[in-house]
N, C-alpha and C positions, 0 to 999 in steps of 0.2 A: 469335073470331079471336085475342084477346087471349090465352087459355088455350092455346091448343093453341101457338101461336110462343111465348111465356114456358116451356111445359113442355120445349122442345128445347134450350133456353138452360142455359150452364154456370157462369152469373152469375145469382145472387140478384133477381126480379124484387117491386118490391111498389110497391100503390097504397093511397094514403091520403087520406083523404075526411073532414074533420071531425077529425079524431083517429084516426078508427077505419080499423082495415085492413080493405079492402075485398075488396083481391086482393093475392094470394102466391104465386108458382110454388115447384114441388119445390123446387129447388136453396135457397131462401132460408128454405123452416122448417126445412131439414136443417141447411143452414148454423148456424141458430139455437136447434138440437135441439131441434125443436116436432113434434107432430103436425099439421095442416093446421087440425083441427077447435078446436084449441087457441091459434091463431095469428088465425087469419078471423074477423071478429067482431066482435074485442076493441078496446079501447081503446089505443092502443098505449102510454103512460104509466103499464097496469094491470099491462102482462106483467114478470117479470123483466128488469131491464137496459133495459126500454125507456124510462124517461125518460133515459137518455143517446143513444140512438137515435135519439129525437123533438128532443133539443138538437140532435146532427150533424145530422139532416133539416134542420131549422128552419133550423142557419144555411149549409149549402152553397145552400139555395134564396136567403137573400139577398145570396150573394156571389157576384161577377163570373164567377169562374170554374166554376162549378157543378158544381163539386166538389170534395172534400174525403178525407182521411184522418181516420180519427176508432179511439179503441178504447173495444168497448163488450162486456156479460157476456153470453154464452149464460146457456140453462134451469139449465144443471150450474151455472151459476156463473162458469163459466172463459172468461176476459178473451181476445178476439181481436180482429185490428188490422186495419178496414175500410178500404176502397177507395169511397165513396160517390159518385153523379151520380145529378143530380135535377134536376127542373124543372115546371115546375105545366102541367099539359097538360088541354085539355078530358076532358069525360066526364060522359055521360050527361046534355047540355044542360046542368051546371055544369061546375065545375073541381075538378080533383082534384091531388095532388103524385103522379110517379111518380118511382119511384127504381133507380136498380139497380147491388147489393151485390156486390162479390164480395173474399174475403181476401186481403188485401196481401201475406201469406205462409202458404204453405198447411203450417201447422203439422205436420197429420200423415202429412207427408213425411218428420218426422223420424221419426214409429213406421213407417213403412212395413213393415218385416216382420208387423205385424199383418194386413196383408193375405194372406199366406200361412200366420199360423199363428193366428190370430183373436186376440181379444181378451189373451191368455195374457200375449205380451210387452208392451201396455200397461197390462195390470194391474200386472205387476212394475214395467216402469219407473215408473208410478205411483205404486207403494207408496215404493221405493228415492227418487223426488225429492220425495215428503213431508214422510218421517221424516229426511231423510238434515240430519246437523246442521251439516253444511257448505252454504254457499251454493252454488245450482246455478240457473244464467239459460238463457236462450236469446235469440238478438237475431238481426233478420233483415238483409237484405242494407244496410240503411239506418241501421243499426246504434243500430236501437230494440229494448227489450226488448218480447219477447213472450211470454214465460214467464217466471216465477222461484219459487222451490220457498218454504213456510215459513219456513224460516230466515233468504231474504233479508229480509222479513217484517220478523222477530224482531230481526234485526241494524239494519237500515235504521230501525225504527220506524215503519215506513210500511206502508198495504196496500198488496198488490197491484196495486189499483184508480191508487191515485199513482206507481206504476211502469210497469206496464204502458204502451207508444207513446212513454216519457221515451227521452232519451238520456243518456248517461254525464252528461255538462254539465249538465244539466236535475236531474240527483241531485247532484254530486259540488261543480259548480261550475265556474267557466272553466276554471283551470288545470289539476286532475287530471281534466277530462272530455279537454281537449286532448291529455293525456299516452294515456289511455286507448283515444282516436278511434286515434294512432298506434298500438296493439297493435295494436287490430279492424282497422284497415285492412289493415295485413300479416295476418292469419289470413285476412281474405278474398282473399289470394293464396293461401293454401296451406299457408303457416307454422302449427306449434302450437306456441305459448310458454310456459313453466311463469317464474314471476319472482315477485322478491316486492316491496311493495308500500303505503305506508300511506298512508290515508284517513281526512281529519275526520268522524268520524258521530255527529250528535248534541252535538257541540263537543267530541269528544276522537278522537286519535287512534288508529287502527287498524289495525293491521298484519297481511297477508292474503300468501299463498301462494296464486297463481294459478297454474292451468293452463285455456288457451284454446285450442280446437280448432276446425277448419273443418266443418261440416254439408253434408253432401253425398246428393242426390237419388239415384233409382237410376240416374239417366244417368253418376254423377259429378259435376255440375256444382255447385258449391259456392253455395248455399241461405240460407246464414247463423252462428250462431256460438254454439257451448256452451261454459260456463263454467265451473268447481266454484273452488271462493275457499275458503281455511280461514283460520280467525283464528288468529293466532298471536303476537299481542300478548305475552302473557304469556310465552311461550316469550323472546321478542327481549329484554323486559323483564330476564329471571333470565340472560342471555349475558355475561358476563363484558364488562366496559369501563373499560379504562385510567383509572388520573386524570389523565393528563395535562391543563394548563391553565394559560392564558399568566399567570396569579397563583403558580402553584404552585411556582415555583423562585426564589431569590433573585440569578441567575445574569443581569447584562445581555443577556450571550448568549442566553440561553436565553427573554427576553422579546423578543426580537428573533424569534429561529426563531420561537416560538409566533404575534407580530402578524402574518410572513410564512403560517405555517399557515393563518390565520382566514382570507385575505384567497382563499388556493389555496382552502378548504374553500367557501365564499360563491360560486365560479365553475365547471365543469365541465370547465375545460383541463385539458392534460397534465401532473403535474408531475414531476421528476428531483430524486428527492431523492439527496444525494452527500455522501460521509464516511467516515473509517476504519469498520473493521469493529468491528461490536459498539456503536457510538451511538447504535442507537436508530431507525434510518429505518424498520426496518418498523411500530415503533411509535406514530412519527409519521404513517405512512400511514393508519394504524388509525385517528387518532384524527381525520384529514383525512376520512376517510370518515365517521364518527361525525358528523360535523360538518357535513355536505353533503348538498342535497336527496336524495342520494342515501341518506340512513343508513338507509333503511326497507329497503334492497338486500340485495341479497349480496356481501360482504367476502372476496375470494379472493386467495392468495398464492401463488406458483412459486418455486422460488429455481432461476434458468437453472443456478447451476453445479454443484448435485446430478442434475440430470435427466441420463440417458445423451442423447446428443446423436442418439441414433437415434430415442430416442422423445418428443424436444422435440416434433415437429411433433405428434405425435398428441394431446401432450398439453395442447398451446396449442389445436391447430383443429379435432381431434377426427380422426374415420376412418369411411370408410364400409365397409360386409361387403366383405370379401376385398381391403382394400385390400392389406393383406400377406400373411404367413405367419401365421395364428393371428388375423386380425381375421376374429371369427365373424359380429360382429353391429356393428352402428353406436355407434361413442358419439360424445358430442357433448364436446367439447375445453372446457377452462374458460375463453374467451371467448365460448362460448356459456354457461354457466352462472353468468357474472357477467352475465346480460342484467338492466338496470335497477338495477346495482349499480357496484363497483367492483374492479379486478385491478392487484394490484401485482407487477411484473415486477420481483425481487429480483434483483440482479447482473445486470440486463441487458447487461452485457458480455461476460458469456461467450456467450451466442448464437452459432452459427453464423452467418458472412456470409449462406446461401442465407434463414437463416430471418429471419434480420435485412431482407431485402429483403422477405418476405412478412409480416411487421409493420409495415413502411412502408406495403405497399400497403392495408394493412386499417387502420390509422390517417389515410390520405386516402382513402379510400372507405368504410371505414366494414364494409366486407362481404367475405369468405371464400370458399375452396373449404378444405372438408375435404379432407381426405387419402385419395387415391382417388374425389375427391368431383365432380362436372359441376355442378351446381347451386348457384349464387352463397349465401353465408347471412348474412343481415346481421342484426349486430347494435348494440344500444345499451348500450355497457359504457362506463367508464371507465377509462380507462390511467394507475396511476402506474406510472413505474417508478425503482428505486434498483442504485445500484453506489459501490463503494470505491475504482474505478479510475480514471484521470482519463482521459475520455471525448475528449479533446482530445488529447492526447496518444495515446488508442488509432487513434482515426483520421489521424494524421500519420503510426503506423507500419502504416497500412492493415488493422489491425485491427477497425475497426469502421468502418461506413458513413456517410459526412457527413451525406449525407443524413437519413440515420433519426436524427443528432445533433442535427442544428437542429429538425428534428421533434418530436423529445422535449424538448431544451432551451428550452421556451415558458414556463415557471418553474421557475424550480432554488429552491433549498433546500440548503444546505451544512449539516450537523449535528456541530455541534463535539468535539472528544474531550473525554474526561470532567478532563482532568489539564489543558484551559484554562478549565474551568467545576467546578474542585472546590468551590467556594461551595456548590453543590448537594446534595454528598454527602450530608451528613446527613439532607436529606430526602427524597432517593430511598433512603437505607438502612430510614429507616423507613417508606415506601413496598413496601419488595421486602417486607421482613420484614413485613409484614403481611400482603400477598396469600400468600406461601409458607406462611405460617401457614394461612391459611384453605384453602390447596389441599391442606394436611397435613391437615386437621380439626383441629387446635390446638384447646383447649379456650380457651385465650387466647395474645395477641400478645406475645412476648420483648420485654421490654425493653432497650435496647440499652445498653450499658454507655457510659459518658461517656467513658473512655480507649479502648472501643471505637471510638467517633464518633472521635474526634482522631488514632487512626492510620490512621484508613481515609481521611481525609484526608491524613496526611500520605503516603500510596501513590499513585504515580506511573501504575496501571491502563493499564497500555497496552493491557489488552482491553478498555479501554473498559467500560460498563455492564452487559455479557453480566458481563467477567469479577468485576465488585464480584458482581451477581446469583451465580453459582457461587459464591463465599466467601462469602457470605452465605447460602446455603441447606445449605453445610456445617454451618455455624456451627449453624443452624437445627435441620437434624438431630442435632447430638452435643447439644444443648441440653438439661439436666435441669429444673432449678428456677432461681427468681432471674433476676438479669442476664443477660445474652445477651454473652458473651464474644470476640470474632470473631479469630481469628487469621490474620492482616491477612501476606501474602505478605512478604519480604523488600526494598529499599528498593533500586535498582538506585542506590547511592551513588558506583559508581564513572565515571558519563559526567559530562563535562566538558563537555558541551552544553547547551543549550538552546535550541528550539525555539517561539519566539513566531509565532504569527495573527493580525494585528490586521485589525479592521476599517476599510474605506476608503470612508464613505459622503462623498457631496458635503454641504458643508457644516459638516463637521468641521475645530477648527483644530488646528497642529503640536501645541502645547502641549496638547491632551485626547490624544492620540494618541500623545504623550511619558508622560502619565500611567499611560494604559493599560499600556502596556510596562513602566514601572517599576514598577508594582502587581503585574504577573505576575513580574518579576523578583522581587521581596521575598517574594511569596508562595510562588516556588521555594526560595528560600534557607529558610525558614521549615521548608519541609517536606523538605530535606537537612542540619537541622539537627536534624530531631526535636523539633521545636518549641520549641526554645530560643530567644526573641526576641533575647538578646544575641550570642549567637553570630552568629545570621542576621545581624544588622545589621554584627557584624565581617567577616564573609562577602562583603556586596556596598560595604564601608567607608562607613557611612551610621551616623547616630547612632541610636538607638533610637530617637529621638522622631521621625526622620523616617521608622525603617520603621513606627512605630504610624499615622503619620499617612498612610502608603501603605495600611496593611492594614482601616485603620477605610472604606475605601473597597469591604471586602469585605464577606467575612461575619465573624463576627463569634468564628468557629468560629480562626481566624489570630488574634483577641486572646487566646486561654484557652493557657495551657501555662507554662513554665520563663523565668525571664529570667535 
């Protein structure tokens, strides 16, 4: 009786007597890729894989709910993720354990076209997730692995056999298993995510280019989740990164923006960074992102006021076929391709009001309609955004939306012009000149001439950092042998202004804030006089001892020149 009901069953039947299996219906030596005569018999401890078989027996029989998940090795070797119920039932005037097996996920649903064209297509797929020197997983709807090719192997450190039934958390750790549960979960809606990604393995880290896809049955119905992962550590490694760093500049200022930076980089809000053109804010974005769990990401930049405003939208949310005239096919917008990174929205004040309202709704929500698009797309990106315009002032003449103001305005960052932090000059000159050198192939770095440094200071830059960078890479270019000569733009000597910033934290008393201001005064006079300290000091009527004692408050670049 026992044989003939166990042989109509689509679940793994087996009885165990001593050790030894006694009985085994079809389904459970196939399951097990055994002949019957190979299976019956035996001790089940003797077979391939079986002492971990005989462990899951052993302990779903002594625990409450008599049954269990367990993953254990077929005959081939290859690791699958059981379903086990057992319980010790009479037989044959003693007792015996009976069990019955069947696969948590029936793996070759993924090769299913072997079914109509036989072995052919998992031969190849088999060869291809071998040798293939990219990582390549499978995890089923529980989002356990149930496959993983050599490589992950090789990279993990680990066999198979300690992957295999693990979850992301179980390999990776709490926090990047949590981050990772979040992908799987969205692919098992439907979503394929490509993102990149870095992971401690082995106590270093590792930086991986994912693409995640959904596994789907021949009904459609989504199955589980395929993986391919490339390391690309070393690529991220050799990408070019700023030096920016809040030690780097001897500019109050500029230690000031950088503690502000640290504090944005350390948390995942919005920030608005804001300042004349050419100061630096995409650079500082750069280095905020460098700087934030995010730096393992992708780093992506728009600048709103070059895009044609026709094609802003496509090129922020992307477009689906035939959204317009000439959309062939789908692309996915760079809020999608900053997923698990960061996008800096350059001059976010020229936006369109319309596109301006669908950037508010996808910074509270979180999620999209592409262009021509029905289907919601959410993503995990980060938002900075920068402009030169005063964001307060656009919105009072209705140019920009309050809303998306206080939205974006969650931390600002004001980035100073270069002519209230020329303290700096000389180390961002030898700064530009070196990277331009190396982007030259320079066989070595110019030396920058010391009268060079003292007029590039005493220039008034009102492009700011861009425009030192351009006369510097001139310079760079006409450059033969020797010193590095820079011919330093002419001295706008004729305004009669001056332009002071100070800052206004709490806590600051009149008298530091009196200082501030006359130290920027003397050190304008200084550089309208061409570095003459006696002049300067006839200029703002102060004796020389009181503007040395103003300028030794600077750099030190204001003591060297003519008295």
């Amino acid at each position: 009786m026992f044989s003939r009901l166990s042989e109509i069953l689509d679940h793994g039947v087996l009885v165990v007597k001593d050790g030894i299996v006694v009985q085994a219906n079809r389904a459970l030596v196939e399951l097990f890729g055994y002949e019957s005569q190979e299976f019956v018999g035996h001790k089940i401890t003797d077979l391939p894989g079986g002492a971990d078989l005989a462990s899951a027996l052993d302990k779903v029989v002594k625990q409450a709910e008599k049954s269990l998940e367990a993953t254990v090795r077929r005959k081939d070797g290859r690791p699958i993720r059981l379903k086990i119920r057992a319980e010790i039932v009479p037989f044959n005037g003693t007792a015996a354990m009976m069990a019955v097996i069947s696969e948590k996920i029936a793996i070759d649903q993924v090769y299913e076209p072997r079914r109509t064209s036989g072995e052919r297509f998992r031969s190849i797929f088999d060869s291809v997730f071998d040798a293939a020197p990219d990582v390549i997983f499978i995890k089923d709807r529980d989002l356990r692995f149930v496959e993983v090719n050599p490589a992950m192997e090789r990279i993990l450190g680990l066999p198979a056999s300690r992957i295999i039934g693990k979850k992301a958390e179980d390999i990776f750790g709490r926090e990047a298993g949590e981050r990772i549960t979040g992908w799987d979960l969205r692919v098992l809606q439907g979503e394929t995510l490509e993102k990149e990604h870095a992971l401690v393995v082995a106590g270093e880290r590792v930086t991986f280019l994912d693409v995640r896809m959904p596994l789907r049955n021949s009904t459609g119905k989504i199955i589980g989740i395929c993986g391919i992962s490339r390391d690309i550590t070393e690529r991220k490694q050799l990408a070019p990164r700023d030096a920016l760093s809040p030690q780097a500049y001897p500019s109050r200022s500029m230690h000031q923006i950088m503690s502000l930076a640290s504090q944005a980089a350390a948390s995942d809000s919005i920030v608005l960074l804001q300042g004349e053109s050419g100061t630096g804010k995409d650079y500082l974005a750069r280095w905020i992102h460098d700087h934030s769990p995010r730096a393992s990401g992708p780093f992506l930049t728009i600048n709103c006021a070059t895009v044609p405003q026709a094609l802003a939208e496509s090129e922020l949310f992307g477009h689906e076929a035939g959204a317009f005239t000439g959309a062939k096919n789908r692309k996915r917008g760079l809020l999608e391709l900053a997923e698990g990174g960061t996008l800096l929205l350059n001059e976010i004040g020229e936006l369109s009001r319309s596109l301006q309202s669908k950037l508010l709704v996808f910074l509270d929500s979180r999620s999209f309609l592409r262009l021509g698009g029905e289907k919601s797309v959410q993503v995990d990106a980060r938002i900075l955004a920068a402009t030169h315009r005063d964001l307060k002032a656009e919105v009072a003449e209705g140019r920009f939306l309050e809303a998306l103001f206080y939205r974006l305005n969650v931390f600002s960052i004001c980035m100073p012009p270069l002519r209230e932090r020329s303290e700096d000059i000389p180390t961002l000159a030898l700064e530009i000149v070196a990277k331009i050198a190396m982007d030259m192939n320079l066989p070595e770095i110019p030396p920058l001439a010391a009268s060079s440094i003292k007029r590039l200071g005493n220039y008034h830059w009102p492009g700011n950092v861009r425009e030192l960078r351009n006369v510097l890479e001139r310079g760079v270019i006409l450059w033969k042998r020797g010193r590095l000569d820079i011919d330093v733009p002419s001295r706008d000597s004729e305004a009669d202004f001056l332009t002071l910033k100070l800052s206004f934290p709490s806590g600051r008393t009149l008298r530091s804030m009196i200082e501030e201001a006359a130290t920027s005064i003397c050190r304008e006079a200084v550089r309208r006089s061409g570095g003459n300290k006696k002049a300067a000091a006839r200029l703002v009527g102060v004796s020389r001892d009181s503007l040395y004692r103003y300028l030794r408050a600077t750099s030190p670049l204001y003591l060297v020149g003519e008295d």
